[in-house]
Biopython code that builds the backbone (N, CA, C, O; Angstrom):
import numpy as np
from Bio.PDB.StructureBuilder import StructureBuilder

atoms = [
    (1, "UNK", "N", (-12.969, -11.318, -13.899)),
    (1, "UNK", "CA", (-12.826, -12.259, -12.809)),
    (1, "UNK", "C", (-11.359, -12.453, -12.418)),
    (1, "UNK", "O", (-10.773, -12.550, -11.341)),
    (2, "UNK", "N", (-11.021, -12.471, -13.601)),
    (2, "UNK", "CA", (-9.019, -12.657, -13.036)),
    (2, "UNK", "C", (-8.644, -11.526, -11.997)),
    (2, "UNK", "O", (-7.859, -11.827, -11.097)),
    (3, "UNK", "N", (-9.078, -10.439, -12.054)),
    (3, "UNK", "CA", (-8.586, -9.328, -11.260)),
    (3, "UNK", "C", (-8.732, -9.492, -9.692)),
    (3, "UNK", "O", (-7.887, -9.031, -8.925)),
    (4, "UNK", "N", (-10.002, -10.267, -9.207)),
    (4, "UNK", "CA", (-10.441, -10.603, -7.831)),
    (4, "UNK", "C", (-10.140, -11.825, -7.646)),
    (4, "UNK", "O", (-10.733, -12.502, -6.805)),
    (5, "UNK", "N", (-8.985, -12.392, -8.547)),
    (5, "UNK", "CA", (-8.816, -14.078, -7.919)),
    (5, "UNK", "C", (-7.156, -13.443, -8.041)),
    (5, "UNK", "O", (-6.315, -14.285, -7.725)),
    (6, "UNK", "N", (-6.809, -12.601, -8.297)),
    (6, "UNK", "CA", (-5.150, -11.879, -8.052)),
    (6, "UNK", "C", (-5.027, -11.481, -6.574)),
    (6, "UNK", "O", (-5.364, -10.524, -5.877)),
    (7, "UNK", "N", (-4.230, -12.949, -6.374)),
    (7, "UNK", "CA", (-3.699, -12.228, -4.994)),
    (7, "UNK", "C", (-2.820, -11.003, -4.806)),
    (7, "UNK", "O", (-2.560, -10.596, -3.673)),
    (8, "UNK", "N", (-2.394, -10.454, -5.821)),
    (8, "UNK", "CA", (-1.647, -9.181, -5.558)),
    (8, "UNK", "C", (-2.633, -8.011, -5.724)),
    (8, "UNK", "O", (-2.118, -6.893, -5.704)),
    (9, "UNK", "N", (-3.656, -8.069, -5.846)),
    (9, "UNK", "CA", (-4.749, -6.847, -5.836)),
    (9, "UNK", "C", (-5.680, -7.136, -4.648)),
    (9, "UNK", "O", (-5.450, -7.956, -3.759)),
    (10, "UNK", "N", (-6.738, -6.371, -4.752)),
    (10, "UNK", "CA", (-7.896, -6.453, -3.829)),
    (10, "UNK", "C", (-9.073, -5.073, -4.041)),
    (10, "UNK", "O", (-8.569, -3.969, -3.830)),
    (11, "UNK", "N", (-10.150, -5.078, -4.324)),
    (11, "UNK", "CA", (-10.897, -4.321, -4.739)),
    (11, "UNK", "C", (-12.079, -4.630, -3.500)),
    (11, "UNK", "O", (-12.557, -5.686, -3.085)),
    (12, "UNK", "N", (-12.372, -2.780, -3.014)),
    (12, "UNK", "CA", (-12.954, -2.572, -2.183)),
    (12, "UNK", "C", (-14.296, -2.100, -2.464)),
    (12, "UNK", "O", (-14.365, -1.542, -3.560)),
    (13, "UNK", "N", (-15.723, -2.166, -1.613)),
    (13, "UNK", "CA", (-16.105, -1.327, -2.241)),
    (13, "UNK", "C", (-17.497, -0.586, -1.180)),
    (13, "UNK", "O", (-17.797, -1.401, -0.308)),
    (14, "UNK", "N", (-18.062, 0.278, -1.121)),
    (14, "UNK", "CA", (-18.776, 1.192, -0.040)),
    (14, "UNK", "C", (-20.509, 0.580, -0.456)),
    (14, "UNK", "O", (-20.777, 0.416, -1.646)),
    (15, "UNK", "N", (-21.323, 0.355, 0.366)),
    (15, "UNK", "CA", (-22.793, 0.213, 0.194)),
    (15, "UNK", "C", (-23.412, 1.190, 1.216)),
    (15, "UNK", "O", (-22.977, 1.763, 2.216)),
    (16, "UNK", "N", (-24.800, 1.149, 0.465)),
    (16, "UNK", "CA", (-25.729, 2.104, 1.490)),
    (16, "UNK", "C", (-26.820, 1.166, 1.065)),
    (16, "UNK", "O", (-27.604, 1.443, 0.156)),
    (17, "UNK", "N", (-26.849, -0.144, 1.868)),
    (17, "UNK", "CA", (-27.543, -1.357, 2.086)),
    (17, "UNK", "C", (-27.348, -2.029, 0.894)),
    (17, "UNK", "O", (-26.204, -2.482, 0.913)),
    (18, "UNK", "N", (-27.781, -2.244, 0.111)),
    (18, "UNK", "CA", (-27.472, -3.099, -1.263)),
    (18, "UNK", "C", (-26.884, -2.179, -2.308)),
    (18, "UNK", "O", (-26.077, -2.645, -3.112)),
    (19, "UNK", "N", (-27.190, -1.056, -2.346)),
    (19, "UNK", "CA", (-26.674, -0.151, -3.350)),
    (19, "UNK", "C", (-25.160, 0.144, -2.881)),
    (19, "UNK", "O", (-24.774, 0.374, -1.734)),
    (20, "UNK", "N", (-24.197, 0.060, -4.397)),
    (20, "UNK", "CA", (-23.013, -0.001, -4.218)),
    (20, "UNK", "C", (-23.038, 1.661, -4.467)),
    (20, "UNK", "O", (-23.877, 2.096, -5.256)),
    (21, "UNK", "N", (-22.098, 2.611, -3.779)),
    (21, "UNK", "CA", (-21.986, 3.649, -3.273)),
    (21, "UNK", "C", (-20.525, 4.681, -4.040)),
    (21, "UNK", "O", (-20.364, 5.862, -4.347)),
    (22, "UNK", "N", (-19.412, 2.985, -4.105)),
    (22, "UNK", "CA", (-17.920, 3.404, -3.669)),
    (22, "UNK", "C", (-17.485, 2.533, -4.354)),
    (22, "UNK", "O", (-18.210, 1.552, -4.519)),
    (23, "UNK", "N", (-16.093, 2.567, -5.033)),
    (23, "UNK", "CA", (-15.685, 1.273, -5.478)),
    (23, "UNK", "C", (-14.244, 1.669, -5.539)),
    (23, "UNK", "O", (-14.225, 2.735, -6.154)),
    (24, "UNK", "N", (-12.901, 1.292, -5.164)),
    (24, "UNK", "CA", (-11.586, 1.334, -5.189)),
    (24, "UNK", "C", (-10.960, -0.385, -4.760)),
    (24, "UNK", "O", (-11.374, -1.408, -4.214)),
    (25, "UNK", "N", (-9.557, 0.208, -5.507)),
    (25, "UNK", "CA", (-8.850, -0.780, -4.895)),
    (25, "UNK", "C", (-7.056, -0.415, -5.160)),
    (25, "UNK", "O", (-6.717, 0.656, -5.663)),
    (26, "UNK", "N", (-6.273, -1.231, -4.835)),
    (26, "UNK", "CA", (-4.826, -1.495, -4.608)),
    (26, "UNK", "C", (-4.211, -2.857, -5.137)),
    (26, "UNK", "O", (-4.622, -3.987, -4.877)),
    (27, "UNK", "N", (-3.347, -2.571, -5.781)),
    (27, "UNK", "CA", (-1.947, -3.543, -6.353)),
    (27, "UNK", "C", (-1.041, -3.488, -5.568)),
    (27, "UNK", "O", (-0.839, -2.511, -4.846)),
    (28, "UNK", "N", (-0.166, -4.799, -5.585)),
    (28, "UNK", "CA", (1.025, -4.508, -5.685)),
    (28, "UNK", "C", (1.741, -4.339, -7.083)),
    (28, "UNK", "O", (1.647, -5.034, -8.095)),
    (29, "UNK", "N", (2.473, -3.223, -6.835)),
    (29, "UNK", "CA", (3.274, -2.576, -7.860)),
    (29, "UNK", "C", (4.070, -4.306, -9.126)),
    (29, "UNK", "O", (4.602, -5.289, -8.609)),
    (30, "UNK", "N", (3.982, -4.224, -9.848)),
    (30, "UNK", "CA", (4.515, -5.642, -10.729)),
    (30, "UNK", "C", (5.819, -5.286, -10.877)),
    (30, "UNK", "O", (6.519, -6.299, -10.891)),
    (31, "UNK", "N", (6.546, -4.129, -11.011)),
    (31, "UNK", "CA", (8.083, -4.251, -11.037)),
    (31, "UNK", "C", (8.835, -3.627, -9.787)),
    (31, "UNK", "O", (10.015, -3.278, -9.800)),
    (32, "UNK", "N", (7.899, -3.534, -8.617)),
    (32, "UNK", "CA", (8.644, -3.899, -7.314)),
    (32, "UNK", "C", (7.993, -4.166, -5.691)),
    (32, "UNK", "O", (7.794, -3.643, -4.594)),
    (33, "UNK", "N", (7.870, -5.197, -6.362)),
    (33, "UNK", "CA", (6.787, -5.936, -5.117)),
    (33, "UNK", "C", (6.662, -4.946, -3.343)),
    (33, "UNK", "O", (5.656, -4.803, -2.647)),
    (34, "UNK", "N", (8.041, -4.448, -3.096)),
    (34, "UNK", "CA", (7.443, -3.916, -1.984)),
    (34, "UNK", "C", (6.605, -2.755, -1.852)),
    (34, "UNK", "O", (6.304, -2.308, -0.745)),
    (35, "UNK", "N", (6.177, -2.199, -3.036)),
    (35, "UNK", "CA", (5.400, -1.120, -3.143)),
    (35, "UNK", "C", (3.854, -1.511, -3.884)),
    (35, "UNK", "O", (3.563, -2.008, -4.972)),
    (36, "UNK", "N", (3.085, -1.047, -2.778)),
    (36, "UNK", "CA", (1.640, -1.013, -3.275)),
    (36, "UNK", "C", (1.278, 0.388, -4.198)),
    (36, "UNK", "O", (1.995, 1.383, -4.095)),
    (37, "UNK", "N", (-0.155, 0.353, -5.298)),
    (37, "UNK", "CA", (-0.264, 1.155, -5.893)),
    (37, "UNK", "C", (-1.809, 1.224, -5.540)),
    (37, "UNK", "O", (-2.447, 0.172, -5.586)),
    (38, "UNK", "N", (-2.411, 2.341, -5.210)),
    (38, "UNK", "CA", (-3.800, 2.892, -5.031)),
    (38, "UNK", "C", (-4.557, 2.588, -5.978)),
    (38, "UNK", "O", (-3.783, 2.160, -6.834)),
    (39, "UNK", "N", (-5.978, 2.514, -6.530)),
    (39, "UNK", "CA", (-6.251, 2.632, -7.855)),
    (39, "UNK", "C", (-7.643, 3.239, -7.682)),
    (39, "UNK", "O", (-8.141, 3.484, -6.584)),
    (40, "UNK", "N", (-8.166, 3.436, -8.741)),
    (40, "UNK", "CA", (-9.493, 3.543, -9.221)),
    (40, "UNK", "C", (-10.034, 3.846, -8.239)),
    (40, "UNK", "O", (-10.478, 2.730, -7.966)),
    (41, "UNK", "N", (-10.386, 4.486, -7.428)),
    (41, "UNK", "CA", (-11.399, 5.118, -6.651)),
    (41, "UNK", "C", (-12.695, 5.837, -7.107)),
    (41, "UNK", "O", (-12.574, 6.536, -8.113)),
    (42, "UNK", "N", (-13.643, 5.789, -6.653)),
    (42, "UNK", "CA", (-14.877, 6.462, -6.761)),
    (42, "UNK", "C", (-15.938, 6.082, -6.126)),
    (42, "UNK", "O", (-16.298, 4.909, -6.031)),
    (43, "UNK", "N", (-16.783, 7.510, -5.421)),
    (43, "UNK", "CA", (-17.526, 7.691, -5.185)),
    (43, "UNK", "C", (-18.638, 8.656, -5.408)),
    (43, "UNK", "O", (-18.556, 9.884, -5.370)),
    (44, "UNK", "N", (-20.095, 7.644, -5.738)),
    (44, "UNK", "CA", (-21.213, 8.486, -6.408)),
    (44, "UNK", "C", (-21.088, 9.688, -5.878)),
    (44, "UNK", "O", (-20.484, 9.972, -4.844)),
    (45, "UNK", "N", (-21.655, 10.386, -6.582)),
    (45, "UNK", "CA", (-21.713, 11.739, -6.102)),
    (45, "UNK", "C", (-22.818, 12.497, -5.196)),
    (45, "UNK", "O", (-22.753, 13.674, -4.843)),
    (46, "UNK", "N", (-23.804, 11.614, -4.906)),
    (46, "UNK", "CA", (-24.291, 12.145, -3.510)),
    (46, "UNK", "C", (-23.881, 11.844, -2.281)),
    (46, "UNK", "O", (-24.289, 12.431, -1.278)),
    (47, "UNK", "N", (-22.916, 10.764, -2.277)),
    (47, "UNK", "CA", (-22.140, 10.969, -0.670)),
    (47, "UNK", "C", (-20.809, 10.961, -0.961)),
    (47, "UNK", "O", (-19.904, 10.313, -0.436)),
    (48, "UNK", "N", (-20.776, 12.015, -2.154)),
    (48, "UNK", "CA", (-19.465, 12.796, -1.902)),
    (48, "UNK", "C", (-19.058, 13.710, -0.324)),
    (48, "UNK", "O", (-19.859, 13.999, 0.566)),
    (49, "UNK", "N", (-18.276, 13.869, -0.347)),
    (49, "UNK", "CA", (-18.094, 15.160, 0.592)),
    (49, "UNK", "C", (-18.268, 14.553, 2.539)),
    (49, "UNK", "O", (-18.076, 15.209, 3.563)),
    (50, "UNK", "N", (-18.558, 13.559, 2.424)),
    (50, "UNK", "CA", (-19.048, 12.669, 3.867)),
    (50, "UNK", "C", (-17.759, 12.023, 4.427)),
    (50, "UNK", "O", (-17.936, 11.283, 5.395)),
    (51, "UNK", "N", (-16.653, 12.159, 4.039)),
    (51, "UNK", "CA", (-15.457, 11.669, 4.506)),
    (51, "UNK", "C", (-15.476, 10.091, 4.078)),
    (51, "UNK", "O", (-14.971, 9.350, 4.921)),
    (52, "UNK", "N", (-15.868, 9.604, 3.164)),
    (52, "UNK", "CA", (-16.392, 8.196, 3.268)),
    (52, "UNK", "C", (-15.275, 7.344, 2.417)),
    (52, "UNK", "O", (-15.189, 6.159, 2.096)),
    (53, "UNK", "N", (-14.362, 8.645, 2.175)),
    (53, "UNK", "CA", (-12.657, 8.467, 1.454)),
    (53, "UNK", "C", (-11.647, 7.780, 2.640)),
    (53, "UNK", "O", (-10.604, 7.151, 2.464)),
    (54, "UNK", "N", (-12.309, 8.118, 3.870)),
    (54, "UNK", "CA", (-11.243, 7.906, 4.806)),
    (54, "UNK", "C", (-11.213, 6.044, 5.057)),
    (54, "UNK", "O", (-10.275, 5.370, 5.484)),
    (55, "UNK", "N", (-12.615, 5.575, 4.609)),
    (55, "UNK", "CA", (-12.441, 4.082, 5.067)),
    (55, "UNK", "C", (-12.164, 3.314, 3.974)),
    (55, "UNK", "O", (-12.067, 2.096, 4.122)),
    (56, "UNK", "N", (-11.941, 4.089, 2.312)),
    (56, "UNK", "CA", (-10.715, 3.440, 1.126)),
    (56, "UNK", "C", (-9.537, 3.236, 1.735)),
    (56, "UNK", "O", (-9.157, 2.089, 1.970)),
    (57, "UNK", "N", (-8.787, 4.353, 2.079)),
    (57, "UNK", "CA", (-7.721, 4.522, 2.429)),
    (57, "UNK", "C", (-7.041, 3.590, 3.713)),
    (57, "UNK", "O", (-5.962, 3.000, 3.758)),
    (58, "UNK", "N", (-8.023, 3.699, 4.626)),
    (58, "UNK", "CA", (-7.899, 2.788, 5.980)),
    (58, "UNK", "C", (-7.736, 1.011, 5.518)),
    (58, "UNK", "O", (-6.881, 0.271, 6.005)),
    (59, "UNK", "N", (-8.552, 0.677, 4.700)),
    (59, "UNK", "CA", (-8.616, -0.816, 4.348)),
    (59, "UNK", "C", (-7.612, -0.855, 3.569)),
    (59, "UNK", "O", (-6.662, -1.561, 3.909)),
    (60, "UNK", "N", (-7.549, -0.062, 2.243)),
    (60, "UNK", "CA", (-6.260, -0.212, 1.820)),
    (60, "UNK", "C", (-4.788, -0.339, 2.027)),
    (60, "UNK", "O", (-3.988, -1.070, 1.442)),
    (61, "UNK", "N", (-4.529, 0.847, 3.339)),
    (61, "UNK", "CA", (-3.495, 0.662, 4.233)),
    (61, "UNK", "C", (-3.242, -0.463, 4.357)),
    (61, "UNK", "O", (-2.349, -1.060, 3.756)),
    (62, "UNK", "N", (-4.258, -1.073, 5.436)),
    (62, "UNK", "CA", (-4.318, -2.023, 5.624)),
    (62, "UNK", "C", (-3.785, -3.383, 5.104)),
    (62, "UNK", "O", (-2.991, -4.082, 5.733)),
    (63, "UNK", "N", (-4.318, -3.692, 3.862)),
    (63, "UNK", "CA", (-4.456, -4.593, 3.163)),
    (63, "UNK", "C", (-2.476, -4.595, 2.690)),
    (63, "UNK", "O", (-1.598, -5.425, 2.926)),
    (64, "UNK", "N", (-2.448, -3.240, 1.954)),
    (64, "UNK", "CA", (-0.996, -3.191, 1.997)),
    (64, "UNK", "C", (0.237, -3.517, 3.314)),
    (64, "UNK", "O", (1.409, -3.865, 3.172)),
    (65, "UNK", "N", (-0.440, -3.287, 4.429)),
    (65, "UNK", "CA", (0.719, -4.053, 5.666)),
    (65, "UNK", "C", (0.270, -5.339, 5.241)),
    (65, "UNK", "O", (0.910, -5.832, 4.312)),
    (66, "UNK", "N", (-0.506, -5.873, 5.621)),
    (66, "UNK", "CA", (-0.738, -7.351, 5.174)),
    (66, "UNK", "C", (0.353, -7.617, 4.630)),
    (66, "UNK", "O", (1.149, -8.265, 5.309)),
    (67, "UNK", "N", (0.804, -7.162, 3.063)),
    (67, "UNK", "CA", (1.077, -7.929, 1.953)),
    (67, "UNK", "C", (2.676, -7.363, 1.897)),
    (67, "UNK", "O", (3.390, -7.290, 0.897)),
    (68, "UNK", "N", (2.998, -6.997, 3.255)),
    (68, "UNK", "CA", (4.437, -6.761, 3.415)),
    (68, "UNK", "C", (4.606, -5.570, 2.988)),
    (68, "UNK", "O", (5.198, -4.940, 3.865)),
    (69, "UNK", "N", (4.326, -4.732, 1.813)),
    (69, "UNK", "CA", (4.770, -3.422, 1.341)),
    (69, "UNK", "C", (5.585, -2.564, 1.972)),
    (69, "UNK", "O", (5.634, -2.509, 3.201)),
    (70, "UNK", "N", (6.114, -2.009, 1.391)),
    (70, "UNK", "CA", (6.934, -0.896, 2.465)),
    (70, "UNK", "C", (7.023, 0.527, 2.536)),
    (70, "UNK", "O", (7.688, 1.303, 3.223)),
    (71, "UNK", "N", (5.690, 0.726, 1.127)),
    (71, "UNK", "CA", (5.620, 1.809, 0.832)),
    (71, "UNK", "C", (4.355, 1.766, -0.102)),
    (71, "UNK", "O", (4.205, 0.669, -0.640)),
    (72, "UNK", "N", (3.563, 2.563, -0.363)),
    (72, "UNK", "CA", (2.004, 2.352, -0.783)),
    (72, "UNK", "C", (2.111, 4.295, -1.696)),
    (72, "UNK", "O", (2.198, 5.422, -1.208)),
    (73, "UNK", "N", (2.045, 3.803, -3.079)),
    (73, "UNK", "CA", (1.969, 5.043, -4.177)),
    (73, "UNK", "C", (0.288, 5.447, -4.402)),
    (73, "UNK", "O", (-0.526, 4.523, -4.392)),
    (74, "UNK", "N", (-0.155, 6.796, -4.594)),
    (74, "UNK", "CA", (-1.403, 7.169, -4.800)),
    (74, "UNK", "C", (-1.036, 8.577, -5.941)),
    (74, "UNK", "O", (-0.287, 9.528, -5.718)),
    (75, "UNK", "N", (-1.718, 8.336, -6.978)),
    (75, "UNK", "CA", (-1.661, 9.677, -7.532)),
    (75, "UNK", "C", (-2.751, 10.557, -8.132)),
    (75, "UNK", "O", (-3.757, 9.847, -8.133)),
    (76, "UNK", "N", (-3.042, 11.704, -8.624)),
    (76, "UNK", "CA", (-4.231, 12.427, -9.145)),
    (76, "UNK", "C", (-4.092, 13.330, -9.996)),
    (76, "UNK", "O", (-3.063, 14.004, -9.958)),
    (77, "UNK", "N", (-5.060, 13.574, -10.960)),
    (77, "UNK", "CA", (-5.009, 14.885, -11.709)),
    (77, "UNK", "C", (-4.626, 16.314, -10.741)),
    (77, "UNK", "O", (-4.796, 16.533, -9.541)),
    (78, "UNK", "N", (-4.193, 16.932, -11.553)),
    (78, "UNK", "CA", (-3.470, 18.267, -10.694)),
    (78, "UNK", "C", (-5.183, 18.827, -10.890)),
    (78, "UNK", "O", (-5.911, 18.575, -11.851)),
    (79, "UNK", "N", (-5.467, 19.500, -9.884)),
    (79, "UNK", "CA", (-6.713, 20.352, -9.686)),
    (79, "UNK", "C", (-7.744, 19.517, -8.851)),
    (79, "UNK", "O", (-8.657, 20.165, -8.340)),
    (80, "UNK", "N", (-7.717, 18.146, -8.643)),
    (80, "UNK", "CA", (-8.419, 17.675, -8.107)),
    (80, "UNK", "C", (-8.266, 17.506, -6.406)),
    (80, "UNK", "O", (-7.812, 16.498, -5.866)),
    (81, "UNK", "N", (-8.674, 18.534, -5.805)),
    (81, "UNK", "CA", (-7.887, 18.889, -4.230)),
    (81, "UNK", "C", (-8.719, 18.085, -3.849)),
    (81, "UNK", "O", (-8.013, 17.261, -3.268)),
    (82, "UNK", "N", (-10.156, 17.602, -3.734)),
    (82, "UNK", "CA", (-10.666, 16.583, -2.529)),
    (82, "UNK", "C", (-9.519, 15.192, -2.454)),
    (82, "UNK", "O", (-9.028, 14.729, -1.424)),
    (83, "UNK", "N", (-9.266, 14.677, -4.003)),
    (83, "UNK", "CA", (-8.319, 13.550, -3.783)),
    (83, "UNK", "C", (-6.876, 13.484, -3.044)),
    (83, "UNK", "O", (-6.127, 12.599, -2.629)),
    (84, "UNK", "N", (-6.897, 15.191, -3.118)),
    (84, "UNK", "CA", (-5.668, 15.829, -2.688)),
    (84, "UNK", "C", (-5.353, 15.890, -1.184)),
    (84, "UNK", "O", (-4.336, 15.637, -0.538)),
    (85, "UNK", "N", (-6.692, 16.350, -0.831)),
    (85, "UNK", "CA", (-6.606, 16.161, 0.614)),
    (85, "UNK", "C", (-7.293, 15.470, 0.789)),
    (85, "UNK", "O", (-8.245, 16.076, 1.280)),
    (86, "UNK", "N", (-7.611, 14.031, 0.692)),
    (86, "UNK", "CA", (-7.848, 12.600, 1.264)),
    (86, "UNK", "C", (-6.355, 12.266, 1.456)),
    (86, "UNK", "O", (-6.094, 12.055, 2.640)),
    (87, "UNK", "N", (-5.126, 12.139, 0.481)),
    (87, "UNK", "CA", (-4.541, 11.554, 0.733)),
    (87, "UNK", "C", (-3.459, 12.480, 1.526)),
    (87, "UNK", "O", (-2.276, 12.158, 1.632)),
    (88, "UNK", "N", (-3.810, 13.230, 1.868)),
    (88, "UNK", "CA", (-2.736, 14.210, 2.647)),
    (88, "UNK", "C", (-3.451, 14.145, 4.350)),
    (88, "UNK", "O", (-2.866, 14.601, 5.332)),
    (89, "UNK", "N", (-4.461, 13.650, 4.377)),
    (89, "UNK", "CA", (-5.352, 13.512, 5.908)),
    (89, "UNK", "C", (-4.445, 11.469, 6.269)),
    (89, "UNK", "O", (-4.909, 10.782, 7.178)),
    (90, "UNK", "N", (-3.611, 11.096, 5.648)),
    (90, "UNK", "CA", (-2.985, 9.732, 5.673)),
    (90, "UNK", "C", (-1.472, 10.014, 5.610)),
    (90, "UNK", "O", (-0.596, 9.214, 5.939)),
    (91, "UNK", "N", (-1.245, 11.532, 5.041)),
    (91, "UNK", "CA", (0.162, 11.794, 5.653)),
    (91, "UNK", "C", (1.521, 11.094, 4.353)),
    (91, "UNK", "O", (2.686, 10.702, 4.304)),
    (92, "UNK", "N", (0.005, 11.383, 3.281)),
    (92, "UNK", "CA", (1.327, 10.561, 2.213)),
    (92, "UNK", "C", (2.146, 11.874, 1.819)),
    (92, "UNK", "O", (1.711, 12.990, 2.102)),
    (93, "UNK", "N", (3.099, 11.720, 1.293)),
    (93, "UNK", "CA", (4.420, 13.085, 0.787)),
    (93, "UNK", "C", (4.089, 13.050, -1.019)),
    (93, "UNK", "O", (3.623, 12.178, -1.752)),
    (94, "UNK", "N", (4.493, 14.187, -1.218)),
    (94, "UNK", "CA", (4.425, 14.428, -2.530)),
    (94, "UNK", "C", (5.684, 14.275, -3.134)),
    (94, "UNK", "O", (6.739, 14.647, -2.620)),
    (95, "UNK", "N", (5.551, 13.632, -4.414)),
    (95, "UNK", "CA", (7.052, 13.275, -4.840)),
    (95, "UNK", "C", (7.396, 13.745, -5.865)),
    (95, "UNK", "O", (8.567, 14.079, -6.041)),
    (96, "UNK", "N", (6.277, 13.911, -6.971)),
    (96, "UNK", "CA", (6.835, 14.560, -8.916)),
    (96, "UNK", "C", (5.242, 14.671, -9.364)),
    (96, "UNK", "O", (4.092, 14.446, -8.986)),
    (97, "UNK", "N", (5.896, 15.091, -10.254)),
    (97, "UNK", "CA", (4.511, 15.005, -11.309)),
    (97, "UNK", "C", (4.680, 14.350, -12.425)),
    (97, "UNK", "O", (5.693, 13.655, -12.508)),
    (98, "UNK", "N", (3.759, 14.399, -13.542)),
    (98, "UNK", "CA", (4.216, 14.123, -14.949)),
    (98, "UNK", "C", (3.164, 14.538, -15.658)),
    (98, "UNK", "O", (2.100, 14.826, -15.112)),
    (99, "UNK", "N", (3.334, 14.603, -16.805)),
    (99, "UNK", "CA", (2.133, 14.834, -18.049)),
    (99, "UNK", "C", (1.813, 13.390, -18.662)),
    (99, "UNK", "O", (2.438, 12.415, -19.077)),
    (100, "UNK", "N", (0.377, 13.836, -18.469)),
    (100, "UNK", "CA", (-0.485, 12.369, -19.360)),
    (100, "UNK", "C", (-1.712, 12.453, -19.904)),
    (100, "UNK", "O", (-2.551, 13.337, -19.734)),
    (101, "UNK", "N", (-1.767, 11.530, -20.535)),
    (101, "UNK", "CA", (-3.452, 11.762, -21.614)),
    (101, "UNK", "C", (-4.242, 10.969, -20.528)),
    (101, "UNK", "O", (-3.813, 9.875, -20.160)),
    (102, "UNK", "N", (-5.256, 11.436, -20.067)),
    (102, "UNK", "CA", (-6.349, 11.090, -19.313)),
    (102, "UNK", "C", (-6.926, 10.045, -19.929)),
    (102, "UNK", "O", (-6.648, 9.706, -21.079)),
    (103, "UNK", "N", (-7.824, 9.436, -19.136)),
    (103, "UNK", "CA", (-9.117, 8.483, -20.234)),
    (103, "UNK", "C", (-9.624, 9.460, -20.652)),
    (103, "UNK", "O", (-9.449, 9.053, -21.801)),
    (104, "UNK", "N", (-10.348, 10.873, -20.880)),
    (104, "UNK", "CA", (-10.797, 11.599, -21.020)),
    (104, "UNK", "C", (-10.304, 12.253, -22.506)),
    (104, "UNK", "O", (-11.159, 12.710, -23.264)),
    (105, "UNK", "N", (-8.979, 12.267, -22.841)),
    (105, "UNK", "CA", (-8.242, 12.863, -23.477)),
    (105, "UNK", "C", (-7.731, 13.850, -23.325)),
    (105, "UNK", "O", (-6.929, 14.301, -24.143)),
    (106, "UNK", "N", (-8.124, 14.553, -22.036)),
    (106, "UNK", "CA", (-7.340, 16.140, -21.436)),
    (106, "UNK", "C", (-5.989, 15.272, -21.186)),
    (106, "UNK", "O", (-5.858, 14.060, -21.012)),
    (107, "UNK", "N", (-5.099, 16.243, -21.227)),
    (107, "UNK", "CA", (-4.121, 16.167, -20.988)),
    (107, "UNK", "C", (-3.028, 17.106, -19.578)),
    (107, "UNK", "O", (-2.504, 18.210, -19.729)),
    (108, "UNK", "N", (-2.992, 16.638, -18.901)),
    (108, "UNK", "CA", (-2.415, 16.931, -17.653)),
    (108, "UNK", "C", (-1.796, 16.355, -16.798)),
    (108, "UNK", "O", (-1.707, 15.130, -16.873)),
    (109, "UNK", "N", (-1.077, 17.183, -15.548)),
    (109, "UNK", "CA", (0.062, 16.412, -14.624)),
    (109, "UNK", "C", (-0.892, 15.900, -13.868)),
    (109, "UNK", "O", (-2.042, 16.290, -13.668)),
    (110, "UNK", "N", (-0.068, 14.617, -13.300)),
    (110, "UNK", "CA", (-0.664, 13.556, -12.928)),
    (110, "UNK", "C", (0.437, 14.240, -11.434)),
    (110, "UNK", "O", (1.455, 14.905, -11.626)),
    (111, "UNK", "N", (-0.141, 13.833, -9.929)),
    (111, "UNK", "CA", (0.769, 14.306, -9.251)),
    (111, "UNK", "C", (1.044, 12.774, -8.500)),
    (111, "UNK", "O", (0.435, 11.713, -8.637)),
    (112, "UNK", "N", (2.357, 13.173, -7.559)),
    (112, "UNK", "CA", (2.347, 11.351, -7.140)),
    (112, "UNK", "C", (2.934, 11.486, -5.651)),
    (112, "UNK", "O", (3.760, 12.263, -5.171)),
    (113, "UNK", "N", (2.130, 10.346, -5.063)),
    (113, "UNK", "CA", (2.581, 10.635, -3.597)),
    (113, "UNK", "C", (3.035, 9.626, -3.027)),
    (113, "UNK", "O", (2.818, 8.664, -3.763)),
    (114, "UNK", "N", (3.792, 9.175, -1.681)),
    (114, "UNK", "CA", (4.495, 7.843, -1.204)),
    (114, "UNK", "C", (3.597, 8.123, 0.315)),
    (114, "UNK", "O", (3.272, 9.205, 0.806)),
    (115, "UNK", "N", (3.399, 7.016, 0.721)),
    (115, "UNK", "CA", (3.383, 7.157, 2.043)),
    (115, "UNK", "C", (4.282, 6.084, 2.274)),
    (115, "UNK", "O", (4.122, 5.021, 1.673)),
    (116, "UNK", "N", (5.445, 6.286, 3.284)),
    (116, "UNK", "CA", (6.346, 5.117, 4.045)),
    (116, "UNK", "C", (5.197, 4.243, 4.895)),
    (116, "UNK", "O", (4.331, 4.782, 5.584)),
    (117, "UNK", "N", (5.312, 3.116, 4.763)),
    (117, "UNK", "CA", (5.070, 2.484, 5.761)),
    (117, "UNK", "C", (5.831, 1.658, 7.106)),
    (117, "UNK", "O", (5.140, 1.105, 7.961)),
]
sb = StructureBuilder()
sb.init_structure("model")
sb.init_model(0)
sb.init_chain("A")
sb.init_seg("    ")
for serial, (resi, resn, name, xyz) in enumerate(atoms, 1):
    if name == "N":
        sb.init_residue(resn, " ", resi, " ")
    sb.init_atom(name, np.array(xyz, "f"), 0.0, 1.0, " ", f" {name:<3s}", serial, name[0])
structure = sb.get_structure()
């Protein structure tokens, strides 16, 4: 409950009438407020592939002008190109990578992107 009464977050989420579909959301960054951070995204996997990434991204934008930001971070496992090109159809830039232990325990570069706002 603390997470949806944080005014510095906001969690979104997709239905196909009562059934929840989609679920993401966005921070602001805690050690520099003008930057928002993407998070947790997902969508079930039968309306994968439907573009239905484009109206995370749109609200999120969003939500980040709201909250002043001046710059909004998104990042992904290296190999994962749909996330890759969702966030490249929004025109974010690629900035570094890094190595990290997954929830999973694979271990791989994490890639990271800015979009200016």
């Amino acid at each position: 409950m603390a997470l949806l009464e944080n005014q510095n977050c906001a969690m979104f989420g997709l239905y196909d009438q009562e059934d929840i579909i989609g679920l993401t959301g966005v921070v602001v960054d805690r050690d520099d407020a003008s930057n928002a951070i993407l998070i947790a995204s997902f969508v079930r996997e039968p309306h994968r592939g439907k573009g239905l990434s484009k109206l995370f991204y749109q609200a999120r934008i969003a939500w980040a002008r709201e909250k002043g930001c001046a710059q909004i971070t998104v990042s992904h496992r290296a190999g994962n190109e749909s996330s890759k090109a969702a966030n490249q159809a929004f025109n974010f830039t690629y900035t570094h990578s890094r190595e990290v232990e997954w929830p999973d325990g694979t271990v791989a570069a994490e890639l990271m992107y800015v979009l200016v706002l």
